[in-house]
C-alpha positions in Angstrom: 8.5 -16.8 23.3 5.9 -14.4 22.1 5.1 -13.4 18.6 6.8 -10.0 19.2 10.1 -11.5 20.1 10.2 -14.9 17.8 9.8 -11.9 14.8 12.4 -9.7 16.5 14.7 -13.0 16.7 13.9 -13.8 13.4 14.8 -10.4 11.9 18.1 -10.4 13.6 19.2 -13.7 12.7 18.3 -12.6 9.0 20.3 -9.1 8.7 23.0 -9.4 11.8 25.5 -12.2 10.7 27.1 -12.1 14.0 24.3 -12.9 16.0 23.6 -15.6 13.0 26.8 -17.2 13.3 26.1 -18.0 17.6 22.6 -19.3 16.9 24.4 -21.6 14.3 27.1 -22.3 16.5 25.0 -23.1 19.4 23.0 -25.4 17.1 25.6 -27.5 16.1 26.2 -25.8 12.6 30.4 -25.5 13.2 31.0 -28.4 15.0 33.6 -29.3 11.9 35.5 -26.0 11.4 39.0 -26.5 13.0 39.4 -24.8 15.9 41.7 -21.7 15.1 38.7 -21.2 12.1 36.0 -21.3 15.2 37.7 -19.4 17.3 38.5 -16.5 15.1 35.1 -16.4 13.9 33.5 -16.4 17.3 35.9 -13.7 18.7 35.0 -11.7 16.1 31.7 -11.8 17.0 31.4 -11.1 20.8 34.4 -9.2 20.9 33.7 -6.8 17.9 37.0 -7.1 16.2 39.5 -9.3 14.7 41.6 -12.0 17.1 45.4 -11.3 16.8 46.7 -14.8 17.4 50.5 -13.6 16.3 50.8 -11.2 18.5 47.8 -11.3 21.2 47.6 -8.4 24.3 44.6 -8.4 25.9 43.6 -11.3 28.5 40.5 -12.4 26.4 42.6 -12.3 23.3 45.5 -14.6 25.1 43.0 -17.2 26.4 42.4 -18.1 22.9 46.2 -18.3 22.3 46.5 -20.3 25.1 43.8 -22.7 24.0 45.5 -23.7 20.5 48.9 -23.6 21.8 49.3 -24.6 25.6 47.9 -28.3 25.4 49.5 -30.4 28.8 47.9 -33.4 29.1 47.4 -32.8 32.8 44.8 -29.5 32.6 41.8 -32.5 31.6 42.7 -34.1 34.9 42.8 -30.7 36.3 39.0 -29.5 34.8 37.3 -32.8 35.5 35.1 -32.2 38.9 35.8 -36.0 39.7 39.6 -36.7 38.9 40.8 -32.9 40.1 40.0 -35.0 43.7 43.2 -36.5 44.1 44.9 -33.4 42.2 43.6 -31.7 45.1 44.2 -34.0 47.6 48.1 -34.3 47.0 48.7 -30.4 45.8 47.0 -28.6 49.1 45.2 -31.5 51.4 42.2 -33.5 51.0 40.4 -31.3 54.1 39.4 -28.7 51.0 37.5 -30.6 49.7 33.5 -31.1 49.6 32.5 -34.6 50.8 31.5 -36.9 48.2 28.7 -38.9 48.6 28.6 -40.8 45.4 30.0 -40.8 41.6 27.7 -42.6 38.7 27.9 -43.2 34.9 24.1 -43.3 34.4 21.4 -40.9 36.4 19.2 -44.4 36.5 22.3 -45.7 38.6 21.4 -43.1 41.2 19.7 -44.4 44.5 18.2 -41.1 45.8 16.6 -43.3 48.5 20.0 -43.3 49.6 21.3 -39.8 48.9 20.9 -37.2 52.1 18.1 -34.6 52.3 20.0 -31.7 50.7 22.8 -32.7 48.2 24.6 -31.7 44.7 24.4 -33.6 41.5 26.3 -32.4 38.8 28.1 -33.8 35.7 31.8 -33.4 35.7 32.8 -32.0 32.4 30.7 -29.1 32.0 29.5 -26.1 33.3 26.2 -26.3 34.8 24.0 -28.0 32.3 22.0 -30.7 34.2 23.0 -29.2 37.6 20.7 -30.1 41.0 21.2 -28.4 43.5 18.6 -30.3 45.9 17.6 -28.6 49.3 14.9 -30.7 50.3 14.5 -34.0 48.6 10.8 -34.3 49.3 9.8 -31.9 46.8 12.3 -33.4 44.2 11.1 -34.5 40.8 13.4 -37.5 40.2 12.5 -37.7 36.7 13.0 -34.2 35.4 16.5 -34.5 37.5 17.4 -37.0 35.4 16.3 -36.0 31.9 18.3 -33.1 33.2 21.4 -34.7 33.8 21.3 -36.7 30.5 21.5 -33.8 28.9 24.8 -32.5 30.3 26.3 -35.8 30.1 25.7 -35.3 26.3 27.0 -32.3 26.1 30.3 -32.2 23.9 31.3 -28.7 26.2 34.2 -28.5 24.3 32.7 -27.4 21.5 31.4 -24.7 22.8 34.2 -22.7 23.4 36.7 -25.2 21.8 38.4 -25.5 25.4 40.5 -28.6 24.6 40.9 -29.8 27.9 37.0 -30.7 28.5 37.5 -33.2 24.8 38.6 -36.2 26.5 37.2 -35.8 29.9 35.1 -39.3 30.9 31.7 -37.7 31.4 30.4 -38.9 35.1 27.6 -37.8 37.5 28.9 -36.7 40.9 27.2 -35.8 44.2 28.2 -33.7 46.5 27.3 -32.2 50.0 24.9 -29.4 49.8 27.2 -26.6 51.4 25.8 -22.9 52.8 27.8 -20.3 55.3 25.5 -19.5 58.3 27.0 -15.8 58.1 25.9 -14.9 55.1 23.3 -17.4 53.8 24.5 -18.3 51.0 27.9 -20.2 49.4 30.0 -17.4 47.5 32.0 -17.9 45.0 35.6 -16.7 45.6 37.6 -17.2 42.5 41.5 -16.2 42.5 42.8 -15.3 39.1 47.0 -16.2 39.1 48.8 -15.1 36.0 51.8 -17.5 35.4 51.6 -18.7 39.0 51.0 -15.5 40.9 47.3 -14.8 42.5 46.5 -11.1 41.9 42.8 -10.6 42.4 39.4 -12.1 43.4 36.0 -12.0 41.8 33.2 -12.4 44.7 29.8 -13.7 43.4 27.0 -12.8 45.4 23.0 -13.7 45.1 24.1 -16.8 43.1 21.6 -18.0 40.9 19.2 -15.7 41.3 20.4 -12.1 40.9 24.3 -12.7 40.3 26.8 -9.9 41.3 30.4 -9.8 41.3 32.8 -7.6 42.7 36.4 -7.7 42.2 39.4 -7.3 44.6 43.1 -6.8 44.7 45.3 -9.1 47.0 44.7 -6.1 49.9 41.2 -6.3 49.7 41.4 -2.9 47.6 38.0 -2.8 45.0 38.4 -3.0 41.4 36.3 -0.7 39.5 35.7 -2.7 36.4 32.6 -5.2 35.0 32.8 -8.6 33.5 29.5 -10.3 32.6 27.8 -9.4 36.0 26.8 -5.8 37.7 28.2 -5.0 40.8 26.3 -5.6 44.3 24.2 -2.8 45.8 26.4 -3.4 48.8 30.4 -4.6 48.6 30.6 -8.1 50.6 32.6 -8.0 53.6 36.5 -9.6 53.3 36.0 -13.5 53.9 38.0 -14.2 57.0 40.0 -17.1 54.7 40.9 -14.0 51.7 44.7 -14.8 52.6 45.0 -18.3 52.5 42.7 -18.5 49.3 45.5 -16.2 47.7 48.0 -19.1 49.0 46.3 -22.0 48.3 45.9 -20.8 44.6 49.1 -20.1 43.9 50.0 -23.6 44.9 47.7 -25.2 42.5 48.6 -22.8 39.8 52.1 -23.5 39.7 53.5 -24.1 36.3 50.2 -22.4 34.2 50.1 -19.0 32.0 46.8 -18.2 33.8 44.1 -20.3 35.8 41.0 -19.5 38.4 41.0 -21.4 41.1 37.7 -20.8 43.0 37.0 -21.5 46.6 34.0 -21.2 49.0 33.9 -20.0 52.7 31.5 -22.5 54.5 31.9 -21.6 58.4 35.5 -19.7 58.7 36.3 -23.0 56.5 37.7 -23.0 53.0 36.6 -25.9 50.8 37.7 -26.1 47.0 35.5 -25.6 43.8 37.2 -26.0 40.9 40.1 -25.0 38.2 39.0 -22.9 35.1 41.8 -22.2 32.4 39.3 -20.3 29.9 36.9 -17.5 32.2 34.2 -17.0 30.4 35.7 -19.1 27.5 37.6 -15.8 26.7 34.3 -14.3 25.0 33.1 -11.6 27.3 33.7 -8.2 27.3 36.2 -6.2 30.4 35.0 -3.4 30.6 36.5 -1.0 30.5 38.8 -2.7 28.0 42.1 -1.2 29.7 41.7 -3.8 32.1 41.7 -6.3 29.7 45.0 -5.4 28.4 46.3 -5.1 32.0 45.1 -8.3 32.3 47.0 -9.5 29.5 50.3 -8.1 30.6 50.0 -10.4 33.8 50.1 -13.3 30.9 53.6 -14.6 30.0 52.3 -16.9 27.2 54.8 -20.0 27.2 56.4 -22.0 24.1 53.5 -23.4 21.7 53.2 -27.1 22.5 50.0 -27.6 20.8 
């Protein structure tokens, strides 16, 4: 960081007590403020106004509903990249998942003498922190992959966002086969958002890692003209032969939730699983425009508080 910008930083963290608040978040400041307290104060400050948890109608507004009130002990099987496996296995068939090659407690426990050319390491309870994603092992630096992954195997993600159902999860290393289409060059992200059950649309991530784009469509294949978090692409990706039986397949694993995101990849005209998100976005970013948000929100049929 350069002078310029540390003193920008500075001044806003003195006079904008929003943007205050998420640096002292994000440093551990609020780790003891119950959660409805945390979650309130956060909303407040990405969303711009005042969370209505007694009578909640946008999407982003009901994820935070949902996340003091709909508490099954089965979603932290369902959100841990290890255990959701089996959950997997028995719910739609063991053939969508990605091959495991190996599952450790401690990143010196990892033989990468043994682990393939191209492979995937990441911890199981969070979102990306100390992710590899290795395609040619002869140019990896073993120790900074490790450092790497001890720092998301201490991360309490649940803090973050105060999604409940990463608290408990037994924080692992997993690898994984390194996956890419030969169509487009890439693995995209499909994710399917159900609302109590039902699939209803698709986000599409394009350019992943590197220029991220998402486009969002209906269960036609009909284009959604909204944002959320990522631009568009220059160019709309083509339908993925599979956009059918994602649609299916989610609404199997769904079954019995207010709302979840079951993402998929299309590897070869095959269709291999990702993972289960409850929270997109942990309910913080902005739909825009903000009528789709409340759309959203009248897919949601919140259930009976059980938390």
């Amino acid at each position: 960081m350069n002078i310029k910008r540390y003193a920008c930083a500075i001044g806003k963290y003195l006079s904008d007590s929003n943007y205050r608040f998420l640096m002292n978040a994000g440093f551990g400041k609020y780790n003891n403020l119950s959660d409805k307290e945390y979650l309130e104060r956060k909303f407040e400050c990405c969303m711009g106004k005042t969370l209505d948890l007694d009578s909640p109608q946008t999407f982003n507004e009901k994820l935070q509903w949902l996340k003091l009130y709909d508490r099954k002990s089965e979603y932290t099987v369902m959100v841990d990249k290890y255990k959701v496996r089996e959950y997997i296995k028995n719910k739609i068939g063991e053939e969508y998942l990605i091959p495991l090659i190996g599952v450790w407690d401690n990143p010196d426990d990892i033989d990468f003498d043994a682990l393939p050319d191209k492979f995937v390491l990441k911890c199981n309870h969070n979102s990306g922190l100390g992710m590899c994603i290795c395609k040619d092992k002869s140019n990896l630096d073993i120790k900074k992959v490790k450092n790497e992954l001890r720092k998301g195997l201490a991360q309490d993600y649940y803090l973050t966002g105060r999604e409940w159902p990463y608290k408990n999860v037994p924080r692992r290393i997993i690898a994984e086969k390194y996956m890419e289409d030969a169509t487009v060059k890439e693995l995209r992200d499909y994710k399917i958002y159900t609302f109590n059950g039902k699939a209803k649309f698709c986000m599409i991530n394009t350019d992943r890692g590197t220029d991220t784009r998402a486009d969002y469509f209906d269960e036609s294949y009909n284009w959604m003209d909204f944002t959320w978090g990522y631009p568009h692409a220059d160019v709309k990706p083509q339908k993925p032969v599979n956009y059918e039986k994602m649609f299916q397949l989610a609404e199997n694993l769904a079954e019995g939730t207010a709302t979840l995101r079951v993402d998929f990849y299309e590897v070869n005209g095959q269709v291999y699983f990702g993972e289960l998100t409850f929270f997109d976005a942990s309910g913080f970013d902005k739909i825009i425009p903000e009528s789709y948000d409340l759309k959203f929100g009248k897919w949601i049929q919140l259930p009976d508080k059980n938390g």
